[in-house]
C-alpha positions in Angstrom: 188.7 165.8 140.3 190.4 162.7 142.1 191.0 160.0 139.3 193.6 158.2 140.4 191.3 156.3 143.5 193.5 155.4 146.5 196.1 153.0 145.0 195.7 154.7 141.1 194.4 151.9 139.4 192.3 152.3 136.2 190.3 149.2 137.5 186.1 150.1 136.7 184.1 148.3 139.7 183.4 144.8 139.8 181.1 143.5 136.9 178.4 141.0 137.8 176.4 139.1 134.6 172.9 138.5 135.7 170.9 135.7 133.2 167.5 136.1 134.2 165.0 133.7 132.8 161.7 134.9 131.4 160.2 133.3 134.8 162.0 134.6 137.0 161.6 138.3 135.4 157.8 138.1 137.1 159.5 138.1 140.5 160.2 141.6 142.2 162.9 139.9 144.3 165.0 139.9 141.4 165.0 143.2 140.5 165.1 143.9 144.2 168.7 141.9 144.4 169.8 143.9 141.3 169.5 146.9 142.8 171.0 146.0 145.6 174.1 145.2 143.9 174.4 148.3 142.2 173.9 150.0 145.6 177.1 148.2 146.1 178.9 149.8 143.5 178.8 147.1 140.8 178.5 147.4 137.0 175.7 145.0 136.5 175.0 143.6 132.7 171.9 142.0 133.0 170.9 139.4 129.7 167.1 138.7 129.6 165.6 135.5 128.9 162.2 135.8 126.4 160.8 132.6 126.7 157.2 134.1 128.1 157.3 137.3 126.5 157.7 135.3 123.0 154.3 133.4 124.0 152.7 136.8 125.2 153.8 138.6 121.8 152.8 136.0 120.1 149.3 135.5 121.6 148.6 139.0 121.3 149.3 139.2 117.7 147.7 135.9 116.8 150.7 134.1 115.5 151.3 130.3 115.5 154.8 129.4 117.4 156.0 127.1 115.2 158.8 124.3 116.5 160.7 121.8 115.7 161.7 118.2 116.9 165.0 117.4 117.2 166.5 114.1 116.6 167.0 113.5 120.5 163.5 114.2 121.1 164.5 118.1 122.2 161.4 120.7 120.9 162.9 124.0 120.2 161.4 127.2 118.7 161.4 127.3 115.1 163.3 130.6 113.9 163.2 130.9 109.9 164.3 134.2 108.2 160.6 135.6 108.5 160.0 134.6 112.2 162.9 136.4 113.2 161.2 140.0 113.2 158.7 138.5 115.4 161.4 137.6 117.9 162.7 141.1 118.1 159.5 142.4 118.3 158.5 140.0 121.2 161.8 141.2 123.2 161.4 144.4 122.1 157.9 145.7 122.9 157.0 142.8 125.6 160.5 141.5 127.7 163.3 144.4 127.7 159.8 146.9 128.8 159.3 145.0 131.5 163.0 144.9 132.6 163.0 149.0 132.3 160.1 149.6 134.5 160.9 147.2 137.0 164.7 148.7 137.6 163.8 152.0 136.7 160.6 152.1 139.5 163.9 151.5 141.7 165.6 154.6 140.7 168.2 153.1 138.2 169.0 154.4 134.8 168.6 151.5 132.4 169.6 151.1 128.8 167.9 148.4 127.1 168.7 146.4 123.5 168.5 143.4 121.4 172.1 142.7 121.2 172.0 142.7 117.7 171.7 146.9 117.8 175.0 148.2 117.2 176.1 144.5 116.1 177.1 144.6 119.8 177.0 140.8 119.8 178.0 138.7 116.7 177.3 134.9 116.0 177.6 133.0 112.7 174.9 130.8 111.1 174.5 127.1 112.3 174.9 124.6 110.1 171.7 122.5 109.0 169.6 120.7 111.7 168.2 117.1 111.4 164.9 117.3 112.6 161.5 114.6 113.2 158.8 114.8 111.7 155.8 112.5 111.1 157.8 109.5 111.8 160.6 110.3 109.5 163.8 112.6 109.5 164.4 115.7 107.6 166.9 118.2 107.4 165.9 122.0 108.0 168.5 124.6 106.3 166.8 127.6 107.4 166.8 128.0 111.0 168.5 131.3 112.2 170.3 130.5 114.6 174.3 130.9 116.0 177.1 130.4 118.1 178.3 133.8 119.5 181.8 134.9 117.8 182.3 138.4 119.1 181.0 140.7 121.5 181.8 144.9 121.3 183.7 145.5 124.4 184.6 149.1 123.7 180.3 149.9 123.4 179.1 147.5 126.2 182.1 148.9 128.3 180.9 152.5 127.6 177.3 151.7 128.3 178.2 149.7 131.6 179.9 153.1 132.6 177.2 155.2 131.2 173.9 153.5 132.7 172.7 151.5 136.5 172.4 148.8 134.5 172.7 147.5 130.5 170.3 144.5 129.7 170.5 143.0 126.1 168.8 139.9 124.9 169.0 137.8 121.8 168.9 137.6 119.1 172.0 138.9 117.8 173.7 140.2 114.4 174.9 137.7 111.6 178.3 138.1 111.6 178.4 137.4 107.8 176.0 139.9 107.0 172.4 137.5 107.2 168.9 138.3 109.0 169.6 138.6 112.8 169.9 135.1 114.7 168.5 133.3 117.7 171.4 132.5 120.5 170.5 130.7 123.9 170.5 133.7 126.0 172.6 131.8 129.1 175.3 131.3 126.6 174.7 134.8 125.6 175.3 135.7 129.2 178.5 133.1 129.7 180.4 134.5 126.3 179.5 138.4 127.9 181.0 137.2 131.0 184.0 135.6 129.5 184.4 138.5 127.2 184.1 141.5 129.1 186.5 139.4 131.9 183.6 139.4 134.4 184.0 139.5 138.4 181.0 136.9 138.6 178.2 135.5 136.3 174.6 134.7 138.0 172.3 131.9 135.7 168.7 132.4 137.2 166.4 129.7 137.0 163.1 128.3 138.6 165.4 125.7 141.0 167.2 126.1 143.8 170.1 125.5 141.0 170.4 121.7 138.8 168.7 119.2 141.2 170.0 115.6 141.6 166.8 114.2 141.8 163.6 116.6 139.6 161.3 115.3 141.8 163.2 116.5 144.9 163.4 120.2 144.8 165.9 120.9 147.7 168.4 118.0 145.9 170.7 120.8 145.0 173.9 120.1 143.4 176.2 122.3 145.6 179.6 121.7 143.8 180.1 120.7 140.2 183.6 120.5 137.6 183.7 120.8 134.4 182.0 118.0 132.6 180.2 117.0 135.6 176.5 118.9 134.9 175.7 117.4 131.9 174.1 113.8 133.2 171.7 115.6 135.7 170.6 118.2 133.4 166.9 117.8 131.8 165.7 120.2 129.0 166.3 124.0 129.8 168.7 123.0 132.3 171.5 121.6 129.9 172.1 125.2 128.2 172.4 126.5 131.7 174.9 123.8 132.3 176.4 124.5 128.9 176.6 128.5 129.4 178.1 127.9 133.1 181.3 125.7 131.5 181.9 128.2 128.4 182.0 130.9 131.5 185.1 128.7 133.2 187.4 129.1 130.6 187.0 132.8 131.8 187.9 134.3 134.9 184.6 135.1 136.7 183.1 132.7 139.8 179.9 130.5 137.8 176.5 130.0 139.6 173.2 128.7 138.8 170.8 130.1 141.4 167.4 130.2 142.1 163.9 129.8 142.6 164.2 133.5 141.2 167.0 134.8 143.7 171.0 136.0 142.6 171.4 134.4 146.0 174.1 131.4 146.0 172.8 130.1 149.6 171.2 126.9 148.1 172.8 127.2 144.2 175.2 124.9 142.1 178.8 126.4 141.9 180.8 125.5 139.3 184.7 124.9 139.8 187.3 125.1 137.1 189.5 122.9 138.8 189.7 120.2 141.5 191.9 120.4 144.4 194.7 117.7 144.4 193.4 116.7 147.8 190.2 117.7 150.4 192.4 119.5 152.7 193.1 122.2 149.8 189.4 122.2 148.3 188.3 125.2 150.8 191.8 127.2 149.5 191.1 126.5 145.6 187.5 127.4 145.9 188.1 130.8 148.2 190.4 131.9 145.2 188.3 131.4 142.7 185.7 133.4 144.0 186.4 137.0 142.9 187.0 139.6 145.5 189.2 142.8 144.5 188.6 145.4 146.9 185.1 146.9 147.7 183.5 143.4 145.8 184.0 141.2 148.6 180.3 140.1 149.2 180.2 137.3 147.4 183.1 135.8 148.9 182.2 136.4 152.2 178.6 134.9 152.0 180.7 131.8 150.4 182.8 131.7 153.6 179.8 132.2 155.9 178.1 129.5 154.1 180.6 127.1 154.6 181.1 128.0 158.4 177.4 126.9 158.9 178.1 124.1 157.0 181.3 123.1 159.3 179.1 124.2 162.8 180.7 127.9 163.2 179.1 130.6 164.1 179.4 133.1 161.2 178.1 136.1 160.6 178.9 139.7 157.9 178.6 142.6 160.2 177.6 145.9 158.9 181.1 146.8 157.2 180.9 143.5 155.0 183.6 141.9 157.1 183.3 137.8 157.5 183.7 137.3 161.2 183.4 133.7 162.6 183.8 133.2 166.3 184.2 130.1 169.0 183.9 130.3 172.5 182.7 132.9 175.0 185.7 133.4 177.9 187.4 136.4 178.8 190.6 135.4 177.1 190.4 137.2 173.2 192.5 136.0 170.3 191.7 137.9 167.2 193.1 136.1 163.9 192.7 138.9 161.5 192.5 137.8 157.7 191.4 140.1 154.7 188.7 139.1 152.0 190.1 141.1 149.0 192.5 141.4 146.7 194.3 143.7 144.1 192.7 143.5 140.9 193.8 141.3 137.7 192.7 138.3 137.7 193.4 134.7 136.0 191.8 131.2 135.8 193.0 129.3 138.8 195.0 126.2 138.1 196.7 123.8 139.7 200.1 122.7 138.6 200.1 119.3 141.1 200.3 120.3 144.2 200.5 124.1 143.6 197.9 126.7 143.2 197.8 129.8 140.7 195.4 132.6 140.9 194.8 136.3 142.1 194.7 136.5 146.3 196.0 133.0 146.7 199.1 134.4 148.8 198.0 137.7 149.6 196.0 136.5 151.4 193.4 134.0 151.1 195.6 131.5 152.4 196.1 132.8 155.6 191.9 134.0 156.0 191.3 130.1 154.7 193.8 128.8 157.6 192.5 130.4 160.1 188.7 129.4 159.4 190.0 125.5 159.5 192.1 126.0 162.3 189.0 127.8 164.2 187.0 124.9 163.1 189.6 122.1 164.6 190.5 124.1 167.4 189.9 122.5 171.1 189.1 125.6 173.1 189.3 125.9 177.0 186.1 127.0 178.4 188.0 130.7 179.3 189.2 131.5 175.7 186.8 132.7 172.9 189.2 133.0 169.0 187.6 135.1 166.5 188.4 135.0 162.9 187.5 138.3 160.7 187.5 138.0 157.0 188.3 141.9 156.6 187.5 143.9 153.7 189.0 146.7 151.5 192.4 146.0 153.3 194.3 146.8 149.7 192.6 149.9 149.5 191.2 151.6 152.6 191.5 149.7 155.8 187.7 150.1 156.0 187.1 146.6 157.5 189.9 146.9 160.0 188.8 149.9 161.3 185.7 148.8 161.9 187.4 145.5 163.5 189.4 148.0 165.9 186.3 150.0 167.3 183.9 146.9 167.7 185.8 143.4 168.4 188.7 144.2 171.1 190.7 141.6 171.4 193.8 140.4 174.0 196.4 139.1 171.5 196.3 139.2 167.4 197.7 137.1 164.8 197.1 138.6 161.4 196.5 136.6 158.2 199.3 137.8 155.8 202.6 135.5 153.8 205.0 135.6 156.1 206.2 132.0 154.9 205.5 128.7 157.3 209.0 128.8 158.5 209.0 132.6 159.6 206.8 135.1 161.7 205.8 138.8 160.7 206.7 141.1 164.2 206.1 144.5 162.8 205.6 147.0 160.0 206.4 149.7 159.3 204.3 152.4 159.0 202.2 153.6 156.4 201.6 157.4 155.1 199.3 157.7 152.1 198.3 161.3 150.4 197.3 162.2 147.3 198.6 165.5 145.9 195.9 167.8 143.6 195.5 170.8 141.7 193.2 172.7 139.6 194.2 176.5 138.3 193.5 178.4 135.2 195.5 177.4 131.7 198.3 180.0 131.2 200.5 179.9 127.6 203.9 177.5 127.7 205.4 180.1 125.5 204.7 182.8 128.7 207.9 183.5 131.1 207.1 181.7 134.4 204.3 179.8 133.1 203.9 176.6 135.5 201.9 173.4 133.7 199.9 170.9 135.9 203.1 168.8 134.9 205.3 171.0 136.3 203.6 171.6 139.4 203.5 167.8 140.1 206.7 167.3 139.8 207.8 170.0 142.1 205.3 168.8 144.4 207.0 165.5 144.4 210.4 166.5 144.7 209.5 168.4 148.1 207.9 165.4 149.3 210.8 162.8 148.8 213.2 165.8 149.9 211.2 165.9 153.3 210.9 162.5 153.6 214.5 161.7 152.9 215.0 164.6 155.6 213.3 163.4 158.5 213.2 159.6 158.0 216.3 158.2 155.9 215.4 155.3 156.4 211.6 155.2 154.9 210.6 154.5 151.8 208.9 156.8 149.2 206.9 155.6 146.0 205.0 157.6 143.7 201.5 155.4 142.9 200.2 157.2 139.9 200.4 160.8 138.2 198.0 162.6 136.4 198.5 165.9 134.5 195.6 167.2 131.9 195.0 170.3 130.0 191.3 170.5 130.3 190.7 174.1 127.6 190.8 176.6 130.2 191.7 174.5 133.5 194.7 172.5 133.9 194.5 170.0 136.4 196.9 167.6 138.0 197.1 164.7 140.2 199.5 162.6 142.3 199.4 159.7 145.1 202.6 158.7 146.9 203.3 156.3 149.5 205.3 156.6 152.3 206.9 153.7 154.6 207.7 154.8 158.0 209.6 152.9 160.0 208.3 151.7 163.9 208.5 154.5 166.8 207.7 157.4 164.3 204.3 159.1 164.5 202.8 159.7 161.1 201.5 163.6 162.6 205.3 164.8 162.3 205.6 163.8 158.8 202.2 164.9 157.6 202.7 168.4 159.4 206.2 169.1 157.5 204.7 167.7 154.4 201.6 170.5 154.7 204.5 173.7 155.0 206.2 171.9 152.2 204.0 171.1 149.7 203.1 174.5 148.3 199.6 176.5 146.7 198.3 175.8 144.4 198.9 172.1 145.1 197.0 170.9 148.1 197.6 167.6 150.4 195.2 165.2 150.9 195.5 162.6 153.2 194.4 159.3 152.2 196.3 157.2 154.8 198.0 157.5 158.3 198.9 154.4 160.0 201.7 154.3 162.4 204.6 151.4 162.5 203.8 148.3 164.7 206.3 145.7 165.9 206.0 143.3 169.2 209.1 141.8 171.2 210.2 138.6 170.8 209.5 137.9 174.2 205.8 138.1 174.3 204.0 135.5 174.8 201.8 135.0 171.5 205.3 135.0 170.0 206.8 132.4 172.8 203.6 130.6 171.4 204.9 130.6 168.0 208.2 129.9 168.7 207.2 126.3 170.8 205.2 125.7 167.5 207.8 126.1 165.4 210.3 124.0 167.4 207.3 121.1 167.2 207.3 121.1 163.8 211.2 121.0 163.7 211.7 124.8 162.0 214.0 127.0 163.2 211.8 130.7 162.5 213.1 133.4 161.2 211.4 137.1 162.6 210.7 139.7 160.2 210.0 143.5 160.0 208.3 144.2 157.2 208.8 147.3 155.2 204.9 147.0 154.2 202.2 147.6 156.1 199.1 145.6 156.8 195.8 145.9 159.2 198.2 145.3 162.4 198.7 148.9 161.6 195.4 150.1 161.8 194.7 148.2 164.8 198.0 150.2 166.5 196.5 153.2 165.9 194.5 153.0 169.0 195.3 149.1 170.1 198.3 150.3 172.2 199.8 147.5 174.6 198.2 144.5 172.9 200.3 142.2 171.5 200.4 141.5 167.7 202.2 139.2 165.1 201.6 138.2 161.6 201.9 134.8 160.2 200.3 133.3 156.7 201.9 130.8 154.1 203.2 131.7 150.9 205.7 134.3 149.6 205.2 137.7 150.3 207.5 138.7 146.9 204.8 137.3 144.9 202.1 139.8 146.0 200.4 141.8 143.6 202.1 140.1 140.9 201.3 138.2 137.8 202.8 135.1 139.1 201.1 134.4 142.8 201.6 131.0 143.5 201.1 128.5 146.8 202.7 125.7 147.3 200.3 122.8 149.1 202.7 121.3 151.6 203.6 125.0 153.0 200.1 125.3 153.3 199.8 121.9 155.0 202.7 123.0 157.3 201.0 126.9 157.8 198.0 125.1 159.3 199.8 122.7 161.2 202.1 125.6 163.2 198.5 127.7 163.5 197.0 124.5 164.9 200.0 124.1 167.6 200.7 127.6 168.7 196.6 128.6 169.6 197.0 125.6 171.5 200.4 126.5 173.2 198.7 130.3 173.6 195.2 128.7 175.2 197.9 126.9 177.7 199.6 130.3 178.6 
């Protein structure tokens, strides 16, 4: 019945927008990669390219493809008002078959359209193209095709929810009522993306992405900005280039892969924004890759990619955690960072020298610090520092856990905002449960008639009763609550969260909450994580402090009222000390307004830098 998830957000699963190009659809790897994403848990939209199925149709029905020359020497298809049911048919019997029984001969269920069904895509008419023709220029006022205007996010989003996997190809409906028209099907896939505020958006193509040089194929063009593309681009290519900047002024990450692979190993990424300076390119890129919780794939092969690139040895272990490690000595520090973030997300600007954009505080920051200060680092030959990328830290503590039983560890800095000036040296603790209940529908007008609503509420009350009981101190929030009359069940639903300060176990409150908490409600627990908190004394924080003095800050020590992964390592980690230190503003966390400033950043990396030092000297 659970609808509320773990931190009751509405948020559907990340949405990937997969271009495939007609040559790449005769590769299996493809449609392997696709359904490996969906294994994941993605939404996949998937916009087919028709190129070679137009030429088979076409062959098989003995029809002329008929083009046209553009003024810049450019041939394109010609598409009058009676070639256009030819299209369709060619996408219709030829391409969108063969996408259905390649993903459905992997076990997805696959619904397959011309987006102009439904008018679930809408362009209107081009204007009038100037064309060459034997050796003079004419102008051609019949040519169906458009620029994409609207797309149905209601249906699309339905059919994302319904199906594996939605694949729709051009052409689309005439927005003013007209025979159907052609659209480029990467800007298809880009206004999709942009529209239906897509996680990431994939451009497949024969190339290991657009090439610097055609007649080297591994000249890859790792890293482009807007208006950057355009002068390496030849042919096909300058659509993809074309689709890949209308997808920036979204929010999804932009690649063009290839030879026929989603992978991004050897593909051009495409930025919306340059860093002021290099030092900050790593943090602006990391943030721009999407990553809410349980889609942190892509942002961790990113990471690993550059690790290789910078000579660390990277690796994602079987929970999808990041985890880059130097040196092989008895001495372990663990710097624990998280890949994901909360959901809602914006494009990522900078404002001079500060960033905006989902995760830049909490906490790519700190996870991007850590990897550069791993990379600078001059290690003694007795020390070995591992960083972890962690993931679902918003939601689950998945990536932690797994952390906690495989990668022991002598002393721990976690990556979370603490501010430059200030270390993190404990949490409090963290109690999680969701509250559910499902009985028969009785009459409201009936004497002693108790609605899903009112049973919640009850529920709740005892719980922030008992809590105020035993801890006064903690703090009690309700996360979401759900109460339905489904005909002849009622059902409700509730998750609160409960901080519990250090030197409490969370057994005692969970035990009172069960004899509280009464039938027909039950108590699920979610969440258990006890408080965690380190003396000033130790020595990772005497290591801190001697890198604050060096650096001329005078630190302030926190206890956080939040919790974090240093929690999940406590739950077993006893005796090992712990800190946590990041830069930006914790107050800005999950809010619409996350922001970092550069020079705190600078000054983050430079106090990181000093105290693994100091701690390597201890």
């Amino acid at each position: 019945m659970a609808a509320l998830g773990e931190v009751a957000s509405s948020r559907d699963s990340a949405l990937h927008v997969i271009k495939v190009g007609s040559a790449s659809l005769a590769h299996s790897r493809v449609f392997d990669e696709i359904h490996m994403l969906r294994q994941r848990g993605a939404r996949l939209l998937v916009v087919a390219g028709g190129a070679a199925g137009v030429v088979e149709h076409y062959n098989r029905i003995g029809r002329e493809i008929r083009t046209l020359t553009l003024r810049g020497g450019e041939e394109i298809r010609y598409c009058p008002p009676d070639e256009m049911q030819h299209i369709v048919a060619a996408y219709e019997q030829v391409t969108l078959p063969l996408v259905e029984r390649e993903l459905t001969a992997r076990g997805m269920s696959v619904f397959t359209a011309v987006a102009r069904t439904g008018s679930l895509v809408r362009a209107s008419p081009n204007g009038p193209l100037r064309v060459r023709g034997n050796g003079r220029t004419r102008v051609v006022r019949d040519h169906r095709s458009g620029t994409v205007r609207e797309v149905d996010l209601d249906r699309l989003t339905l059919l994302l929810n319904a199906f594996d996997v939605v694949c729709i190809s051009p052409p689309v409906a005439d927005l003013t009522g007209g025979t159907v028209l052609n659209v480029d099907a990467d800007v298809l896939a880009a206004e999709a993306a942009k529209a239906l505020d897509a996680d990431h958006l994939r451009l497949v193509t024969g190339t290991m992405g657009l090439l610097d040089d055609l007649g080297d194929p591994t000249s890859t063009l790792r890293h482009l900005l807007p208006g950057e593309g355009q002068r390496y681009a030849r042919g096909r290519m300058r659509q993809k280039v074309r689709a890949a900047e209308i997808a920036l002024r979204g929010t999804c990450d932009v690649a063009i892969t290839g030879p026929h692979t989603l992978s991004t190993s050897r593909a051009t990424r495409f930025w919306r924004t340059p860093a002021p300076t290099p030092d900050l390119e790593l943090l602006s890129r990391a943030v721009e890759v999407s990553s809410v919780s349980r889609d942190e794939q892509e942002l961790a092969e990113f990471l690993a990619d550059w690790c290789s690139e910078n000579g660390l040895k990277a690796e994602i272990d079987s929970a999808g955690n990041l985890v880059a490690t130097r040196g092989s000595g008895p001495r372990r520090l663990l710097l624990l960072g998280h890949l994901d973030t909360v959901p809602h997300r914006w494009p990522v600007r900078w404002d001079g020298d500060v960033l905006t954009g989902r995760g830049c505080v909490d906490a790519k920051a700190s996870l991007v610090a850590f990897l550069q200060t791993l990379r600078d680092a001059d290690l003694p030959g007795d020390v070995q520092v591992r960083v972890v990328g962690a993931v679902q830290e918003e939601v689950t503590a998945l990536g932690a856990f797994h952390v906690r039983d495989h990668y022991p560890a002598d002393a721990v800095v976690i990556g979370e905002p603490s501010g430059a000036a200030a270390l993190t040296i404990g949490y409090y603790g963290l109690v999680k449960v969701r509250l559910e209940m499902s009985e028969p529908t009785g009459h409201t007008a009936g004497k002693g008639v108790r609605t899903a609503g009112d049973r919640m509420v009850d529920a709740l009350r005892a719980v922030r009763e008992e809590v105020e009981r035993l801890y006064p101190e903690a703090l009690t929030a309700v996360l979401g609550v759900r109460a339905v009359n489904q005909g002849d069940v009622q059902e409700g639903e509730a998750v609160v969260d409960v901080r519990v300060p250090p030197g409490h176990a969370p057994d005692e409150l969970l035990a009172r909450l069960r004899e509280r908490v009464a039938e027909p409600v039950r108590l699920e627990v979610l969440r258990a994580v006890p408080g965690a908190a380190v003396g000033r004394s130790a020595p990772l924080v005497r290591a801190f402090q001697r890198a604050f003095g060096t650096v001329g800050v005078k630190p302030r020590f926190l206890l956080k009222k939040g919790s974090s992964d240093m929690n999940t390592l406590a739950t077993t980690w006893h005796g090992v000390p712990m800190v946590a230190y990041g830069p930006g503003d914790a107050k800005l966390d999950h809010t619409p307004d996350e922001r970092i400033d550069g020079a705190e950043f600078r000054q983050a990396r430079t106090v990181l830098d000093t105290a693994l030092r100091e701690w390597c000297a201890l």
